[in-house]
N, C-alpha and C positions, 0 to 999 in steps of 0.2 A: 339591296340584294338580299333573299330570304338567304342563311345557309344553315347547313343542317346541324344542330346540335352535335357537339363532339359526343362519340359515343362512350367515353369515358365517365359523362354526366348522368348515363342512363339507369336507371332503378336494376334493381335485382329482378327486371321481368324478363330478362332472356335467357332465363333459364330452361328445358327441354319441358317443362310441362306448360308453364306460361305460352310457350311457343305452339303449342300444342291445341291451347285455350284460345289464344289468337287466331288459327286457324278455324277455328268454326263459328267466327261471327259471321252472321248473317246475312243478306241483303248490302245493294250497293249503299256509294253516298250517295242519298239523297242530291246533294247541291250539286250534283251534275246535268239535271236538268234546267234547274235557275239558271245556271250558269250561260250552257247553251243558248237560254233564250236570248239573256245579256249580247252574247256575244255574235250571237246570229243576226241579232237586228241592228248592229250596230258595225260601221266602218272605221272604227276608230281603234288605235292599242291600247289596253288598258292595264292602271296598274292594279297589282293584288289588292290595296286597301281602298280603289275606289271600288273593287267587285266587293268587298266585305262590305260597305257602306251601304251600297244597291241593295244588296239582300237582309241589310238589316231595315234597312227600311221600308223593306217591304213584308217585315215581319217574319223571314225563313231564315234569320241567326237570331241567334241567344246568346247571352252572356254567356262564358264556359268559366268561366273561374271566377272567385274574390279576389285573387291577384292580381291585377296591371297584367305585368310580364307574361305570367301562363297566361293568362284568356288572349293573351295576341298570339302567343306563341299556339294553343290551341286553335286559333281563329285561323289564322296562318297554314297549319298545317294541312284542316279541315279542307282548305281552300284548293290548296295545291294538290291532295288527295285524287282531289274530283278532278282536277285540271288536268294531271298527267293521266287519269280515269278516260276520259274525254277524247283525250289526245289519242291514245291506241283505237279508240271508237269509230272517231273519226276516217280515220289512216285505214285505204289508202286514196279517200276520194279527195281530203282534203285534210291541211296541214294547220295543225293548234299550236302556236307558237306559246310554248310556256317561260317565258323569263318574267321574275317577279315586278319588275317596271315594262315589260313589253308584253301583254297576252291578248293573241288576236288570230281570228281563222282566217288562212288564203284558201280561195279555189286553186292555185297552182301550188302543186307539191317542187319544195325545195330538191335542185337538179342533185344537189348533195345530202340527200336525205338520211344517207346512212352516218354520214359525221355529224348531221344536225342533230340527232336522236346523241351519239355519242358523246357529244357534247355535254349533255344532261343526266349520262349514266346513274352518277352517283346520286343525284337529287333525287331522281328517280326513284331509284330503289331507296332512297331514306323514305320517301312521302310516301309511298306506295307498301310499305311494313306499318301493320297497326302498331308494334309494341312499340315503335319510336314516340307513339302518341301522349307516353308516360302516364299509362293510368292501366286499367285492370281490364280483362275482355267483358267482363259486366257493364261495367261505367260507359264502356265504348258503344256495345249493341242498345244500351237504357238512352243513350246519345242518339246514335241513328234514330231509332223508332222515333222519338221525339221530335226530329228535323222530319221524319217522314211525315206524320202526326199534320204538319205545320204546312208542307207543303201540299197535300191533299186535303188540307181544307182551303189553299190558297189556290188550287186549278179544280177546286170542288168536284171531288170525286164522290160517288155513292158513298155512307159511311157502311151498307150492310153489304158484306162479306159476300161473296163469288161461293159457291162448295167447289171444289177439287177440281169434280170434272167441267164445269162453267169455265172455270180461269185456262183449263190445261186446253180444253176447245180454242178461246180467244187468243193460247198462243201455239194453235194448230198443233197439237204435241197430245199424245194418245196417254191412257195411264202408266204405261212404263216409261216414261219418260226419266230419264234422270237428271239430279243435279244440276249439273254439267249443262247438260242440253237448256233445263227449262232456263237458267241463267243467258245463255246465251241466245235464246231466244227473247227473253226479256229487253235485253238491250239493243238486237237486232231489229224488234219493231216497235220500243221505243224511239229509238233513233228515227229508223222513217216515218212515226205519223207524230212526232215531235212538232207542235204546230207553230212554231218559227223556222223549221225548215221548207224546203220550196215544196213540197208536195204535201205536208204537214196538213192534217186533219184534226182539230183540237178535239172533237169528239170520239173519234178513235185511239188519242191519245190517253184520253180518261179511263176509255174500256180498257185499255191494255193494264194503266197505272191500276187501276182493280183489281185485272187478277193477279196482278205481282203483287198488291197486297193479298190476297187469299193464298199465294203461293210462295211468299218467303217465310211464311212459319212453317211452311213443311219442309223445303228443300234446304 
């Protein structure tokens, strides 16, 4: 069972400016889409270190430390990040069961959905706080892009860039668009042209992943 570092262990990064700095990283996890695919074509429960295995092998993890311990603990965290990511994405068409030996999507959502969620509170909110990550809001956003980097050349997207209004077209969203918005449009139609899911389009999934790369360095 993953659990979450006591927070007694934690660096001096929860201080009001670090907290501050952590807030404006970037772009989602990446391994939320690998993940997805794993999980969607597959009927089976999986545990966290056989998804870490899968994606290394398929060249979208990296080592994250010279230590043993960190880099699982890093590998670990990265994983769960995306997974409890995932899990609100999904929700409420279908249920991402995240226990670190049991992670697997139903089409039926649990009758007791609001203690299943509760159940997880605290994981939750550890995995889902970058500063738990124990490193600095630099190291973390030079990490995403990197995982990004890895997996758009792995679903081979265009490497040249969308301009503004190209990308904010593709996710039907005008120039005043904010934040906020273009975010949750991101992941609103990644999700449906996701090409493991059932109406999933892989080449529209590409367009999309392009202009969120042309649009998460502005937003």
């Amino acid at each position: 069972m993953l659990l979450a570092k006591n927070s007694t262990t934690l660096p001096a990064l929860s201080d009001s400016r670090a907290v501050a700095d952590i807030s404006v990283i970037k772009g989602d996890n990446p391994l939320i889409w690998p993940l997805l695919s794993l999980l969607q074509t597959s009927n089976k429960s999986w545990k966290v270190h056989h998804l870490a295995t899968e994606l290394q092998n398929k060249g979208l993890m990296q080592d994250l430390d010279e230590d043993q311990q960190k880099a699982l603990f890093k590998r670990n965290f990265l994983l769960m990040n995306a997974l409890f990511e995932l899990q609100a994405m999904l929700l409420p068409e279908h249920w991402l069961q995240v226990k670190a030996m049991e992670i697997q999507i139903f089409r039926i959502i649990p009758s007791n959905l609001d203690s299943s969620l509760r159940e997880d509170d605290a994981l939750r909110e550890y995995y889902l706080n970058w500063i738990n990550y124990d490193t600095c809001p630099d190291v973390i956003q030079e990490m995403l892009e990197s995982f990004w980097n890895r997996y758009e050349d792995y679903i081979g997207t265009n490497p040249n860039l969308m301009h503004k209004g190209q990308a904010l077209a593709v996710f039907e969203l005008d120039m005043n668009a904010t934040d906020k918005e273009v975010r949750r449009q991101w992941r609103k139609l990644a999700l449906k042209w996701h090409p493991d899911r059932p109406d999933g389009d892989a080449a529209q999934f590409r367009k999309v992943c392009e202009a969120w790369q042309a649009l998460r360095e502005k937003y």
